[in-house]
Structures are given as C-alpha cells and as structure tokens.
N, C-alpha and C positions, 0 to 999 in steps of 0.2 A: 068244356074245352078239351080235357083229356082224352073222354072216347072220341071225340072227333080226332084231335092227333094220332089215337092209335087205328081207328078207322080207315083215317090217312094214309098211315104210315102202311096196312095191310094189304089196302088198293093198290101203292107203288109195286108191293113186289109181287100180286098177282097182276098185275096190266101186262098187257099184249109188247109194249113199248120196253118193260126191264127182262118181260120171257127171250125176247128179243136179244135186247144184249147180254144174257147169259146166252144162248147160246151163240150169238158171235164169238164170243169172250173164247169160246170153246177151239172152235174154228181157228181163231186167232193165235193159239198154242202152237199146232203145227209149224204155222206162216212163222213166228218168229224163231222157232228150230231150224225152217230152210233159212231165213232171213240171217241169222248168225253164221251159220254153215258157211251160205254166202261170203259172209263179210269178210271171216277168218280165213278164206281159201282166198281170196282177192288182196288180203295184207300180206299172205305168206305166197304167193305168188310175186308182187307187188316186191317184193323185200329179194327174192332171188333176181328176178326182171333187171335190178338197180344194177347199173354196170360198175359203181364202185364196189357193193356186195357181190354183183356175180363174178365176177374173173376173180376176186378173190378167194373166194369159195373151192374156184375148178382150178387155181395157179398156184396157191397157197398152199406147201404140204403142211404147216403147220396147221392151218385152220381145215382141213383134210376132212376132218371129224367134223366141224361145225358143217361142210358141205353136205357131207351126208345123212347130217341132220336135220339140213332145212330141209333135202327134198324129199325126206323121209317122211316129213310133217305135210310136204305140199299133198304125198298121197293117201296121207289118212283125212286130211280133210278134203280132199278131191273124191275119196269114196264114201264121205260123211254129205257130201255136198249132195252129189246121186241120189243115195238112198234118203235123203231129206226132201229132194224134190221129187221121187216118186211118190212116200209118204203122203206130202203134199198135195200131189193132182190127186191119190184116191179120195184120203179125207174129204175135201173140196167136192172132187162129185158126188162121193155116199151125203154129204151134209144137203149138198141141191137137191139132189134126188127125194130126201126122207121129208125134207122139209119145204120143198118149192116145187114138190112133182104138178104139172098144169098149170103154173102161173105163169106170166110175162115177165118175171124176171128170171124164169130156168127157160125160156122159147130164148130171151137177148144172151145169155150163158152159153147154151147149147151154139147158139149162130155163132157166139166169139171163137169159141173153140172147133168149129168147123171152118171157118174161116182164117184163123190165127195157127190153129195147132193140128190138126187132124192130118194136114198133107204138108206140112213144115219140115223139109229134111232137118234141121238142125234137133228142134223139139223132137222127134223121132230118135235121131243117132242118141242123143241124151239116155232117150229111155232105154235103147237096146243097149248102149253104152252100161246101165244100172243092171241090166240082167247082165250081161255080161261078168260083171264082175260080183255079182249075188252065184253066179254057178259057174265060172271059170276062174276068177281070179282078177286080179289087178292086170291090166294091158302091160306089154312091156314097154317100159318109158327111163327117160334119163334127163339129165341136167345137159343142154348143149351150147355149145358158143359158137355164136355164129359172127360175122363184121360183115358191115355195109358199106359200101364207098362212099365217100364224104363227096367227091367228085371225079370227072373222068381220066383226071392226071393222078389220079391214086395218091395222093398225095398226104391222106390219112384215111382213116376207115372208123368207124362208129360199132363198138364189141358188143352183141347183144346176149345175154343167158337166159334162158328159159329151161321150164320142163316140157319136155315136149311127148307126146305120143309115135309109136311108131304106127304111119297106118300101114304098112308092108305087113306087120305083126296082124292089124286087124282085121287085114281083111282075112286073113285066113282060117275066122269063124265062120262058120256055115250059119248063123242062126240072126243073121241080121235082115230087118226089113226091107222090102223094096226102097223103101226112099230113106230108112238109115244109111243101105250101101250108097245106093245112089250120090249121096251126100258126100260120103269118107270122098268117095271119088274125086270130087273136087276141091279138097281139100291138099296142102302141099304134105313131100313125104313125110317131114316132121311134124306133127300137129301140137302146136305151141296149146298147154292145157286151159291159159286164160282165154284165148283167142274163141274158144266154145261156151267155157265156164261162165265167163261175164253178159254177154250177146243174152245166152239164155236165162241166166239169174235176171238178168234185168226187167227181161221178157215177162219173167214168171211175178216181180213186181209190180208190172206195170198192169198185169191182169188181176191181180187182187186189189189195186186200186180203185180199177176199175168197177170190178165186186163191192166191194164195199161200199164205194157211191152210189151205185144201184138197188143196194137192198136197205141203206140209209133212204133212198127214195121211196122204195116201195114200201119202209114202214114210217113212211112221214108221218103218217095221220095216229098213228099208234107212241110216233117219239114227242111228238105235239102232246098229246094228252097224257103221256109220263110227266115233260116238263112241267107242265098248270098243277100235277099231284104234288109232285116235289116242291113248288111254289107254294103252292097253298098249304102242306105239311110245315114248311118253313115257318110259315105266319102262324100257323095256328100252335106249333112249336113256342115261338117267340110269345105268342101274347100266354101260355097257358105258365113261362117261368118269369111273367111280370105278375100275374097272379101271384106264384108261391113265392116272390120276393117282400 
C-alpha cells in the first residue's frame, strides 16, 4: 500500500492535468496584478466621483491637501493600471504561442482577438495611451467639476468630479495609431479617466474568462484523469494509516 500511495502520489504531479495547472497558475500571476490594478484605480476613482468627496476635495481649502492627494493616487494607479494591462496582453500571447502554437484553442484565441481587440479603437487608445506614458510622461490631467441640470427650469443641478484627461493635450502626440487617434476623436474634451478605465478592465476580464473556460475544455481529458489520481491517492492514503493504526 505505501508504494502504491507514493506511485500515486508521483503520477499526480507528473500528469499532463497538474503540468497544466502549474502553468496556468503561472499565467494567473499577471491577471491578478492587472485584476488588482483594476480594482484599486476603480475604488480611488470611485471615492473622487462621490459628489460628497468630490466638491469637497475641489471647495475645501482645508482638506486642499487631501485633494491633491487623491488625485495624486488616481494617477499612480491609472499608470499601474496601463502598464499591468500591457504586461498582461504580452504574457497572455508569449503563454498561447509557447504553449498552444497549432491547436483549436490558440485558432478560437487568435479569432477573439481579431475580432474583439485588433481594430477596437478603445483597446488600441489603451495601448498607445501605455506607450505614451512609458516615453513621454503622464498626459496632462486634473480633477474637474462639472453640474448637470436636474431640469429644464434649472431649478437645481447635480455636481459631478472626476479626473479627467485633456484630449486637446493628446492629441498633440504624433505617435498615436490610426484607430487610437481615431478614437480620442470621439471622445468629449475632457476624458473622464474611468469612462475608458472600467469599459476596458472589464473587457480584458471578460476575455480571460473566457480563456480559461476554453483551455479547462481543452484539457478536460487530462483534468479527468488528475481527478481519478488524486481520488485514488486519497483511498490508498486512507487505507495505508488504517494499516499503521
């Protein structure tokens, strides 16, 4: 019963089914650096957005300094957020490529991303947005407050703050893609930084969900016969410390 448990126990971690999720496990590094990057730039967005935080922030000399502090934060983690989801697409391809080059799940991959990302002005701006700021700098951006009419007798008005983008500022890089620029284009002149931030985080969620269902499918037959080891290591585990009792 012992060599068999440890027979067992050798076959789980050379099977095709645990090579597997170690290197997902791998992959999965990355994703939860953009995935937090995310989070924390959508709370500290999220926290200036609130019109009892924002106008207090931009109205308040006293809390003067706490202003300058959130928006200080929004852009260290709005340039943590960038450069996590660049990280991210290369890992993600080098990982398909080294490891799925010719199979049907890097042909459904390559389609997503030709389909989804490849002529996506937003996915595009993103990227050019990361170079951007990898070799020029931080765009120049502010904290703004804006008010919306509540109705047409003006009779009160809804104060909103954000940080926003200047795209007047942006465009006046030469080094943007056809469907980056294209994009800023249609975008208003202040580009509020959640309004791109979240659209595309979510984006880039919803494709690694996707991902991972897909190569869960494609090593069904490899995570099937992990499980039956690990079962079978279990029992033969179990009966060999009835023996030594």
């Amino acid at each position: 019963m012992e060599t068999n448990a440890y027979d067992l126990f050798k076959s789980i971690h050379e099977s095709k089914g645990m090579v597997y999720l170690g290197r997902k496990k791998g992959l999965s590094f990355s994703y939860n650096i953009f995935f937090s990057n995310f989070h924390e730039l959508k709370k500290a967005c999220a926290f200036v957005e609130n019109p009892e935080n924002g106008v207090k922030l931009l109205l308040s000399e006293s809390l003067q300094s706490r202003g300058v502090a959130a928006h200080m934060e929004v852009n260290r983690l709005f340039h943590n957020f960038l450069a996590g989801a660049q990280t991210l697409v290369e890992h993600t391809r080098n990982f398909m490529r080294e490891y799925y080059f010719s199979t049907s799940v890097k042909n459904a991959y390559d389609h997503k991303i030709s389909i989804e990302f490849s002529n996506d002005g937003l996915s595009k701006f993103i990227q050019d947005l990361r170079n951007y700021i990898v070799h020029k700098g931080l765009p120049k951006n502010s904290i703004t407050l804006s008010a919306t009419r509540q109705s047409l007798d003006m009779q009160g008005c809804d104060l909103v703050t954000s940080v926003t983008l200047s795209k007047k500022d942006l465009l006046l890089w030469k080094q943007w893609s056809k469907n980056g620029r294209a994009y800023i284009e249609t975008l208003e002149d202040q580009i509020v930084v959640s309004s791109i931030a979240n659209p595309y985080g979510d984006k880039i969620i919803s494709l690694h969900d996707w991902l991972n269902k897909k190569l869960d499918e494609h090593h069904s037959g490899d995570l099937k016969k992990l499980n039956e080891l690990q079962k079978a290591y279990s029992l033969a585990d179990e009966q060999r410390g009835k023996v030594h009792s």
